[in-house]
C-alpha positions as CSV (number, residue, x, y, z in Angstrom):
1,X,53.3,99.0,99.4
2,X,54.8,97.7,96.1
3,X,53.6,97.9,92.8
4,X,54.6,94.3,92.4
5,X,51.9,90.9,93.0
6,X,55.0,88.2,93.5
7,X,58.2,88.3,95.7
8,X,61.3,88.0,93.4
9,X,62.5,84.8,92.2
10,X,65.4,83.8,94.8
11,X,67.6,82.8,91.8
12,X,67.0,86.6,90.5
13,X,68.0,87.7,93.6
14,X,71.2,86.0,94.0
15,X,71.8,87.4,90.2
16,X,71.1,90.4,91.4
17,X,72.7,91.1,94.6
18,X,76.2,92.4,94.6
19,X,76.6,92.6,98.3
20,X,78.9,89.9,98.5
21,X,82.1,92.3,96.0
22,X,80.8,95.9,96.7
23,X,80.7,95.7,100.4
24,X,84.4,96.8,100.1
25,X,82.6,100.5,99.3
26,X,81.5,101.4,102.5
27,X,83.8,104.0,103.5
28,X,83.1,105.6,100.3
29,X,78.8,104.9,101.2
30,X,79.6,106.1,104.9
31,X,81.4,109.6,103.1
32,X,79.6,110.5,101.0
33,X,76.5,110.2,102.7
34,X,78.0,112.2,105.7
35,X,78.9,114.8,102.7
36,X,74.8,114.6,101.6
37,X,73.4,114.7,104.8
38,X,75.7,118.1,106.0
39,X,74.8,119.4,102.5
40,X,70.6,118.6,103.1
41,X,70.9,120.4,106.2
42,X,73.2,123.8,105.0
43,X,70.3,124.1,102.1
44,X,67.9,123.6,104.4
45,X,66.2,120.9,103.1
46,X,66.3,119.1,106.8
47,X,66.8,120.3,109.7
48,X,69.5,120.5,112.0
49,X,68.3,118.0,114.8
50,X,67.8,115.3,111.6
51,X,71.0,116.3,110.4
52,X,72.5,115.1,113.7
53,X,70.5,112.7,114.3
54,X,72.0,111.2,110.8
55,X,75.1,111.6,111.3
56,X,75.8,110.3,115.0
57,X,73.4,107.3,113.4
58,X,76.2,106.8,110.6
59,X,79.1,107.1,113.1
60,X,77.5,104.0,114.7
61,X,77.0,102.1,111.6
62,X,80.9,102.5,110.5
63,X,81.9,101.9,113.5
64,X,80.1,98.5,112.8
65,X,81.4,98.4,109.8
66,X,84.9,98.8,110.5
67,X,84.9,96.2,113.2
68,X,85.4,91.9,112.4
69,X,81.9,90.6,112.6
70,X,80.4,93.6,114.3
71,X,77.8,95.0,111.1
72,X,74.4,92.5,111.0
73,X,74.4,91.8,106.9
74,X,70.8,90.3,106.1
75,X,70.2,87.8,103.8
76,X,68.3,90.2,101.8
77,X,70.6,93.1,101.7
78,X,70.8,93.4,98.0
79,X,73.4,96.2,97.6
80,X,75.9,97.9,100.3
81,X,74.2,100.5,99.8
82,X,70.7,99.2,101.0
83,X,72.1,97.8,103.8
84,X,74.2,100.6,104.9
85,X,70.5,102.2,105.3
86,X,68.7,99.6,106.3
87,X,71.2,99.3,109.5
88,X,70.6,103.1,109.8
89,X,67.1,102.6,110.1
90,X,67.2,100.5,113.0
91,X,69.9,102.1,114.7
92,X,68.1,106.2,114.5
93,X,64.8,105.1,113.4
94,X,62.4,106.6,110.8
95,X,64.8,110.0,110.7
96,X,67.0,107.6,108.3
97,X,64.2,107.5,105.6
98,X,65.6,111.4,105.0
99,X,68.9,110.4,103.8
100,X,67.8,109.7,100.5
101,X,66.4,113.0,99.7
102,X,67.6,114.6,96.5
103,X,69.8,111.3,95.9
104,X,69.2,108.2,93.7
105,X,71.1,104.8,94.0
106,X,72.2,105.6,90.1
107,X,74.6,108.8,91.3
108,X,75.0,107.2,94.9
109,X,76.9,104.3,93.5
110,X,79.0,105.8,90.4
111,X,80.1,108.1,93.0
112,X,81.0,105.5,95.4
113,X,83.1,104.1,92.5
114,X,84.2,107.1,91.4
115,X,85.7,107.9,94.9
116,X,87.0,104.5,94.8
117,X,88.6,104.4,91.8
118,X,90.0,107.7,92.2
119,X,92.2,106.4,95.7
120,X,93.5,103.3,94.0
121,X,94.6,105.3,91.0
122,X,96.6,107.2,93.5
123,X,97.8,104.1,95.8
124,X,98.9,102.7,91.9
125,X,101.0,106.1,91.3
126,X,102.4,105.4,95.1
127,X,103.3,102.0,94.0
128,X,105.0,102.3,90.4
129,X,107.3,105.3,92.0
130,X,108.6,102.9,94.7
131,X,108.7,100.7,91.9
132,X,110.7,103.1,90.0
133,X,112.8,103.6,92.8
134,X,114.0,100.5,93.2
135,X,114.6,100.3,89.5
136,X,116.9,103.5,89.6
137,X,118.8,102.1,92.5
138,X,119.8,99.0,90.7
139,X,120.7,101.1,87.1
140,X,123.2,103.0,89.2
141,X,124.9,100.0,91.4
142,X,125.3,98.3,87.8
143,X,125.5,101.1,85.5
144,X,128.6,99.8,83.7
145,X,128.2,95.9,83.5
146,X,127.9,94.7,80.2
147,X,125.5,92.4,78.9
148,X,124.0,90.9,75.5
149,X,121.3,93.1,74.1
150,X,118.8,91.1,72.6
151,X,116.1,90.4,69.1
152,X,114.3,88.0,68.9
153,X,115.5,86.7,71.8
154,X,118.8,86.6,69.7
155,X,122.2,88.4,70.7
156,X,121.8,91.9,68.6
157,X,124.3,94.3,70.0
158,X,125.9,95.1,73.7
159,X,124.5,97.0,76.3
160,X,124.6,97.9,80.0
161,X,122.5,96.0,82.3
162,X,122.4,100.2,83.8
163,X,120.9,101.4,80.6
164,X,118.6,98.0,80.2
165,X,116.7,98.1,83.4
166,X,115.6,102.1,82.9
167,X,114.1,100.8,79.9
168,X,111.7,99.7,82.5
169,X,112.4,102.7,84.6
170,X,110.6,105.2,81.8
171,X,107.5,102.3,80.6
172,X,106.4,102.9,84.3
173,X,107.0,106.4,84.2
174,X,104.3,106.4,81.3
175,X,102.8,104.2,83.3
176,X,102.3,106.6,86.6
177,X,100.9,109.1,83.7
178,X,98.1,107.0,82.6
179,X,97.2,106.6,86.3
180,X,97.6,110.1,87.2
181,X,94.9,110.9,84.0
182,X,92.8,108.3,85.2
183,X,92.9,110.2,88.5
184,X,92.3,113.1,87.1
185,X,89.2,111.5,84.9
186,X,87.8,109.9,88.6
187,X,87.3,114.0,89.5
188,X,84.0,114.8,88.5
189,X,81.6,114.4,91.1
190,X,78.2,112.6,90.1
191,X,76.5,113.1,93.2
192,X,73.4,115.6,92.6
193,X,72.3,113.9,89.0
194,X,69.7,111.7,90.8
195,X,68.0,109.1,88.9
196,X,68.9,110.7,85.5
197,X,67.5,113.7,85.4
198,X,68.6,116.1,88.6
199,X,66.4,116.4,92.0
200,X,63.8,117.9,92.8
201,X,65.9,120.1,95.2
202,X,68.2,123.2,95.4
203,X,71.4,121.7,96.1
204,X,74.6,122.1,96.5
205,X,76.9,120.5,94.3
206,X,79.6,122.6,94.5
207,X,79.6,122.1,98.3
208,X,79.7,118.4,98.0
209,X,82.5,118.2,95.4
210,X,84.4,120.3,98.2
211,X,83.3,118.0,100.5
212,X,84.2,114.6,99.1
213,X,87.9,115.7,97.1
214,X,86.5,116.0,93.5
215,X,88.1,118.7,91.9
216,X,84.3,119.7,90.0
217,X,81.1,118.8,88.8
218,X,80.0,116.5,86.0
219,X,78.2,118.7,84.1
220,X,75.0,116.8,82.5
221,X,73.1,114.8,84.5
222,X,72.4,112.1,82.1
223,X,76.2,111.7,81.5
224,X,77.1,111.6,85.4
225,X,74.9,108.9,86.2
226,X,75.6,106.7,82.4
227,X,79.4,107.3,82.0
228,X,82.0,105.0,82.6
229,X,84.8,106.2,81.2
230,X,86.9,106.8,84.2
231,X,86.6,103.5,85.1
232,X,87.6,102.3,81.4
233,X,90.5,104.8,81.5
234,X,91.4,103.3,85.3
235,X,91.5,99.5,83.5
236,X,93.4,100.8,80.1
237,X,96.1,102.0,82.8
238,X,96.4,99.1,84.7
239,X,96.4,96.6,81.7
240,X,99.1,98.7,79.8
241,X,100.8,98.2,83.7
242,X,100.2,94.9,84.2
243,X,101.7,93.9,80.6
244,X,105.2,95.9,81.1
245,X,105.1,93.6,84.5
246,X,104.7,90.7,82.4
247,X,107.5,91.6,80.1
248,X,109.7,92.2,83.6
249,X,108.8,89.0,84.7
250,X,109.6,87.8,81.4
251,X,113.1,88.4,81.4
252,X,113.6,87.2,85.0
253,X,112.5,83.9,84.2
254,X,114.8,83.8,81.4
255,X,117.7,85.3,83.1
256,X,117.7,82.8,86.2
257,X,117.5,79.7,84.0
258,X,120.4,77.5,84.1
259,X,120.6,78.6,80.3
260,X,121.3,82.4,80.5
261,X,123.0,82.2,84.1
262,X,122.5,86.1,84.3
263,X,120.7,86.6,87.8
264,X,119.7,85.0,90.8
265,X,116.3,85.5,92.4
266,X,115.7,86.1,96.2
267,X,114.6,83.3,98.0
268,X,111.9,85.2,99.1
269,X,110.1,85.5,95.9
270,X,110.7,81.9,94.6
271,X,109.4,78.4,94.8
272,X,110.9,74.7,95.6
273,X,109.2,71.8,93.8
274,X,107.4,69.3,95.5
275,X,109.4,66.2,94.0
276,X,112.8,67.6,92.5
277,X,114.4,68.9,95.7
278,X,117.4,70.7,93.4
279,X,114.5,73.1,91.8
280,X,114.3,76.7,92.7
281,X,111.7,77.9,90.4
282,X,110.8,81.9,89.5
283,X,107.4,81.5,90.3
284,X,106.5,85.2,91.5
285,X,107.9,86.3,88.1
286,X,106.2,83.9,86.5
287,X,102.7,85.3,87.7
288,X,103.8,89.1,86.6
289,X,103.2,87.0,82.9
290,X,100.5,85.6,84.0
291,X,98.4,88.2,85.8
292,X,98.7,90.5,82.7
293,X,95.8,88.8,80.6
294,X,93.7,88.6,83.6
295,X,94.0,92.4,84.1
296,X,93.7,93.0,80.2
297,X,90.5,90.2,80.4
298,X,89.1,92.7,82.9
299,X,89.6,95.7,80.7
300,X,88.1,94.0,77.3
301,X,85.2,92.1,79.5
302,X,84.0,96.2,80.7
303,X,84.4,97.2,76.8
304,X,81.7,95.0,75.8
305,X,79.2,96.2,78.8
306,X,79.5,99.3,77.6
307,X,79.3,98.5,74.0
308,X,76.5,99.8,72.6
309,X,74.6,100.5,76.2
310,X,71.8,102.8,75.7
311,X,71.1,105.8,78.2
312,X,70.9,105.9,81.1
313,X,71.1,103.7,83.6
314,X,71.1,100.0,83.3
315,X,71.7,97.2,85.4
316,X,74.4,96.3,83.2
317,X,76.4,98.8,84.9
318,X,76.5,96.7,88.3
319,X,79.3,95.0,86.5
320,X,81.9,97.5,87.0
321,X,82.9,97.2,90.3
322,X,84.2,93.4,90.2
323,X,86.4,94.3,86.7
324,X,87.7,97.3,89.1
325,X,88.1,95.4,92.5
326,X,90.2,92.0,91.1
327,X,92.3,94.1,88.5
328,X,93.0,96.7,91.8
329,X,93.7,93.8,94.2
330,X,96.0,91.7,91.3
331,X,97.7,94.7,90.2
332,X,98.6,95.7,93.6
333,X,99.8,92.1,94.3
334,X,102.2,92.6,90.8
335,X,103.5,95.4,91.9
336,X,104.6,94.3,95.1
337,X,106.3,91.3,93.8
338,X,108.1,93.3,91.3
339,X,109.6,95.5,93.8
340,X,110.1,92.8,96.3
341,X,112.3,90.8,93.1
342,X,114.0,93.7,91.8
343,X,115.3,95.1,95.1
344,X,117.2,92.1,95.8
345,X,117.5,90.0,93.2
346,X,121.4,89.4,92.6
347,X,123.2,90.2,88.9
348,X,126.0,87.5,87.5
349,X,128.5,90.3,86.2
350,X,131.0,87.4,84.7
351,X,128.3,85.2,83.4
352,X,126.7,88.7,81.3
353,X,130.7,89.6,80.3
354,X,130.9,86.2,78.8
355,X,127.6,86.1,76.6
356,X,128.4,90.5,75.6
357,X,131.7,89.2,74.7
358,X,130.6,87.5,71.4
359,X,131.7,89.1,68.4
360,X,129.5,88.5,66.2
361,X,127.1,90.7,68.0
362,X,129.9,93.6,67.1
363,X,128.9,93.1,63.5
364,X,126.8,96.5,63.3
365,X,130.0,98.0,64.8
366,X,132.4,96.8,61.5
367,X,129.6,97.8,59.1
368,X,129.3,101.5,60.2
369,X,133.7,101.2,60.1
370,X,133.2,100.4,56.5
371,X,130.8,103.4,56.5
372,X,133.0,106.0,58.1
373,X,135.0,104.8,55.7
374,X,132.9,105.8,52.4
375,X,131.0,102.8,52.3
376,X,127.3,102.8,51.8
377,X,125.4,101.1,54.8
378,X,123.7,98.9,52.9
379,X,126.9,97.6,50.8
380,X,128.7,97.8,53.9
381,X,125.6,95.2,55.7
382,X,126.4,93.1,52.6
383,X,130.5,93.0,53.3
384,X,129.9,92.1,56.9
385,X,126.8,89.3,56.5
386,X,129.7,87.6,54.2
387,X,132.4,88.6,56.8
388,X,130.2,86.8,59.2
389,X,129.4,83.5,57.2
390,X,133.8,83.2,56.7
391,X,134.1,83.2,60.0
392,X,131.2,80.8,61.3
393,X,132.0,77.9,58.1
394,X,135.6,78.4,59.4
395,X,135.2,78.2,62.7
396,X,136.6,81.5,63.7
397,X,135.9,84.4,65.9
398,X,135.9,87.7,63.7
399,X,139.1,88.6,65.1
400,X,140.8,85.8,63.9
401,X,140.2,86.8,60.4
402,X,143.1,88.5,58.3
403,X,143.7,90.8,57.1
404,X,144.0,88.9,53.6
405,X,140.7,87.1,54.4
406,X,138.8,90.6,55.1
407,X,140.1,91.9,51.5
408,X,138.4,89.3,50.0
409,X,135.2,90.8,51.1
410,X,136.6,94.5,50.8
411,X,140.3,95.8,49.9
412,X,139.4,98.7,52.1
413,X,138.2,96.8,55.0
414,X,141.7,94.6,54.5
415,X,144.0,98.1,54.0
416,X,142.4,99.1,57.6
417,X,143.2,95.9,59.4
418,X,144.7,97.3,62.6
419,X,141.1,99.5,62.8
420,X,138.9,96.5,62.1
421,X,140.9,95.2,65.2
422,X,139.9,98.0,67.2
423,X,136.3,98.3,66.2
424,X,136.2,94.0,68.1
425,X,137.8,95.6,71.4
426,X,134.5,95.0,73.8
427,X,134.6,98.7,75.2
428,X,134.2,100.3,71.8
429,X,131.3,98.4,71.1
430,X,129.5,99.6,74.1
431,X,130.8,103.4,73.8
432,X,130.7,103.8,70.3
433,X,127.0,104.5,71.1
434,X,127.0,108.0,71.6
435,X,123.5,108.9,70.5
436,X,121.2,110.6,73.3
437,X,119.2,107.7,74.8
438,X,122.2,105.5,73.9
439,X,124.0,103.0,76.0
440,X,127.8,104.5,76.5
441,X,128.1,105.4,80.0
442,X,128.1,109.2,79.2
443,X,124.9,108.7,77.7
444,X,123.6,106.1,80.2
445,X,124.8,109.2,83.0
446,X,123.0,111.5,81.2
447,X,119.7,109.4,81.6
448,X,120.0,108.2,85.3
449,X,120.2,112.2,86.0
450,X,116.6,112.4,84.3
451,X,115.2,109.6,85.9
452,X,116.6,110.7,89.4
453,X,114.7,114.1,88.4
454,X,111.7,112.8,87.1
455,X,111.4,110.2,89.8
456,X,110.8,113.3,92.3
457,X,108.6,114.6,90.2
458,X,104.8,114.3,90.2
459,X,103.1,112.7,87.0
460,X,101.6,115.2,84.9
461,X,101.9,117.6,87.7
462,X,99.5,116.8,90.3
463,X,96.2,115.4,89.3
464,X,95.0,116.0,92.9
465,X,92.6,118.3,93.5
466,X,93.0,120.9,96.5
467,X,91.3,119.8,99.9
């Protein structure tokens, strides 16, 4: 019997139906209802012959599940939920109707998701430290080859190409934290809230949590089965990921271009062109720009379904899962590629030399002379932006500048001439910085020990619960 006169509309069905994305839950369906049905039967709600009965009837159904072709979707299966049951009911009969007691479709899918969710955000942790990894390994085999540092895309000041790729190193440490507190959001078990308001029953919820790896129990039953937040907190995390990616890819493009001449990428993760046979075109770094705003899409598209969403449940919720599954199956295509790029992509140590040899970029390096000296910065900024314009309307590097040439900008810059000289030696411009978190080897040393320490360490501890 049904309350309702008319079939639904078929074009309300396909709307819908979300069989065809969330059919990638069924191991989480398959657990958790094992975890309910051992549950039912320990608080004696059913008995122990239905309990088997429902569990050797679920056994069958994975197995169907789990092979190619081998699990009979209907054209009406609105949900995997409903068919996961549906195929139950044929396979151990009118004992399946018992499944669903004490259990609503509202806390059966959040906590599909939430189980979900919860083992991406700890493939993604897996993922970024291999990442990291990789990363680490390259800092060390080029922890003293100098290259332009850049603003605005303009030479600023010297660094080593070490000490610039852990600046990548620590974004995806922060990274593998916001992933690791997404985890650790994904850990409240919303099985046990029913429809909205609890069951009718004297469950166990405790028992399930146990059960199913969540390290409690959300504690307010309208909450359990409204909330999103862990899947909001699971999309911040990957877009924040996804856009360091994009700034990685960034810099690969640029470096393999003709132009810059810094790297070259593996074969493996590039692209010929279908009419200019000479091309060999970053296209997998390419996409890490690219994906970003697709994840970030995802992240902003889920802001505005939950905008303003009234309690409880809603149908607007069904729009989770997609936002989750395409930013999980993009992210973990970025990271790959990533990995796969920075591993083996090869560095140009003359061709970086070259471009970190430009003087002017030493001009930070003269004014704090002038200030060691007794020279205000700022006056000293103002000697040096003239020193700077001399040199470029006379066509000269800095060094070729005399020392009657710098006293017109300062008698005390022209009285230390042979220092001035000094200060444009490459090394000092790179050593000089001597600040922690700087970029002279003794610092950039001091850093690749951290990473190599935090790199064996768990993110925020270890947001896994105990099993």
């Amino acid at each position: 019997m049904s309350r309702f006169h008319e079939p639904q509309h078929h074009d309300f069905q396909r709307l819908n139906a979300s069989i065809d994305f969330d059919r990638r839950l069924w191991p989480q369906d398959i657990a958790q209802s094992r975890a309910h049905v051992k549950m039912l039967a320990e608080r004696g709600i059913i008995t122990a012959e239905d309990r088997d009965a429902l569990l050797a009837g679920l056994d069958a159904v994975a197995r169907e599940l789990g092979s190619q072709g081998g699990f009979p979707f209907h054209a009406d299966d609105e949900d995997i939920h409903m068919a996961i049951e549906r195929r139950l009911t044929e396979i151990a009969g009118s004992v399946a109707g018992r499944l669903h007691t004490a259990r609503s479709r509202n806390d059966q899918v959040v906590t599909d998701l939430a189980m979900y969710t919860r083992e991406q955000t700890a493939a993604h942790q897996g993922a970024l430290t291999t990442l990291m990894a990789a990363l680490l390994q390259r800092a060390e085999e080029h922890i003293d080859w100098a290259m332009p540092g850049y603003t605005h895309l303009q030479r600023a000041q010297p660094v080593y190409l070490g000490h610039h790729l852990l600046a990548y190193f620590w974004m995806l440490q922060r990274d593998r934290e916001r992933f690791a507190f997404a985890e650790r959001e994904s850990g409240r078990l919303p099985l046990g809230a029913g429809a909205l308001a609890g069951v009718n029953f004297d469950t166990d919820r405790e028992l399930l949590a146990r059960e199913l790896g969540f390290a409690g129990v959300a504690p307010n039953s309208i909450d359990a089965v409204s909330g999103r937040d862990f899947v909001l907190d699971y999309l911040s995390a990957a877009a924040t990921c996804a856009t360091h990616l994009s700034r990685l890819g960034a810099e690969l493009v640029l470096w393999s271009s003709a132009e810059f001449g810094f790297c070259e990428l593996p074969d493996a993760w590039s692209s010929g062109s279908s009419i200019m046979p000479q091309k060999k075109n970053p296209d997998a770094a390419e996409l890490l720009r690219a994906k970003a705003p697709r994840i970030v899409g995802h992240l902003a598209a889920f802001h505005g379904v939950m905008h303003a969403l009234p309690l409880t449940y809603n149908k607007d919720l069904q729009e989770d899962k997609e936002h989750v599954f395409d930013t999980v199956d993009t992210l973990q295509a970025t990271l790959a590629a990533a990995t796969g790029m920075i591993a083996s992509v090869s560095f140009n140590r003359e061709r970086m030399r070259e471009a970190a040899a430009d003087e002017l970029i030493a001009a930070t390096d003269v004014a704090d002379l002038l200030v060691r000296l007794g020279m205000p910065f700022r006056e000293a900024h103002g000697v040096v932006a003239g020193l700077v314009r001399t040199a470029l309307d006379a066509g000269k590097a800095l060094s070729e500048l005399s020392a009657e040439e710098l006293a017109l900008h300062s008698e005390t810059l022209g009285a230390h001439h042979a220092e001035y000289q000094r200060v444009l030696a490459q090394e000092s411009w790179l050593e000089s910085k001597i600040s922690e978190g700087g970029t002279s080897l003794a610092r950039v040393r001091e850093q690749l020990a951290l990473a190599r320490t935090t790199l064996a360490s768990s993110p925020e501890g270890d947001a896994r619960p105990a099993r």
